[in-house]
GUPA-580676 format. One record per residue (C-alpha): x, y negated, z negated. Coordinates in steps of 0.05 Angstrom, whole numbers, plus 5000, padded with zeros to 4 digits. Layout:
XYZ
...
//
This chain:
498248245225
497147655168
492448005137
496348635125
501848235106
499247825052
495548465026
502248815020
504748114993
499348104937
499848854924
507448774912
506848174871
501348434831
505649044818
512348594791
507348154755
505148824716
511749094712
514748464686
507948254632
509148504564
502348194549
496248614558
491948074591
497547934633
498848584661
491148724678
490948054715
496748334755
493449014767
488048624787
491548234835
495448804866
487449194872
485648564918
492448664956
491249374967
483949304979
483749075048
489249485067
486050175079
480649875144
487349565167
491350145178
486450545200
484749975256
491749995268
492750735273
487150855320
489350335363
495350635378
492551215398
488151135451
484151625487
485752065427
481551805377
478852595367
486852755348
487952125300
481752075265
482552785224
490052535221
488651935189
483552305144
488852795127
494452225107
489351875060
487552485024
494252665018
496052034995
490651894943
491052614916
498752754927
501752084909
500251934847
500852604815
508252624848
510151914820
507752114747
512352694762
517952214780
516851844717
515952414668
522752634701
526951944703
523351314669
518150814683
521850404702
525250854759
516750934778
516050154786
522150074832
518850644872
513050194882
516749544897
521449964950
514250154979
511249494980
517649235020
517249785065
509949535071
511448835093
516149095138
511649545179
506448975172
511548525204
511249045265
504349095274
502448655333
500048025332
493147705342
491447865416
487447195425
491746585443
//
């Protein structure tokens, strides 16, 4: 569970850092530190996903496969709508409500097993 939570931490940060910088070389260390965030973040979910299914690993696998494509296809196409449509800046409070929602599932994930 820390580990998903101080991705989403460093993700979200990196993401107000950006949105906040007017200075080039600020905002690309802050993309940079919200990549690092969301780096680790894709072999935790999936860890997490298949462990709550057991015995139907053959189900969640092309599920999981299915969310991600949809998600690095779908998602950023439909938030460049959103912005096109509204503002930016209505796009970057889309990504901070995300990030919080992040911490929050990675709050629920259960803990480390070994005591």
């Amino acid at each position: 569970r820390r580990p998903a939570l101080a991705g989403v931490a460093l993700a979200g940060a990196g993401a107000i850092g950006a949105w906040a910088s007017t200075v080039p070389l600020v905002s690309g260390a802050a993309f940079v530190v919200a990549g690092v965030g969301v780096g680790g973040l894709y072999p935790l979910a999936a860890a997490a996903a298949l462990a709550a299914a057991p015995g139907r690993l053959a189900v969640a696998g092309p599920r999981l496969t299915l969310a991600t494509g949809f998600a690095i296809m779908a998602v950023p196409l439909l938030l460049g709508v959103l912005t096109d449509v509204t503002s930016v800046l209505t796009g970057w409070w889309v990504v901070v409500v995300v990030a919080a929602a992040g911490l929050v599932l990675a709050a629920a994930l259960p803990g480390d097993r070994r005591a």
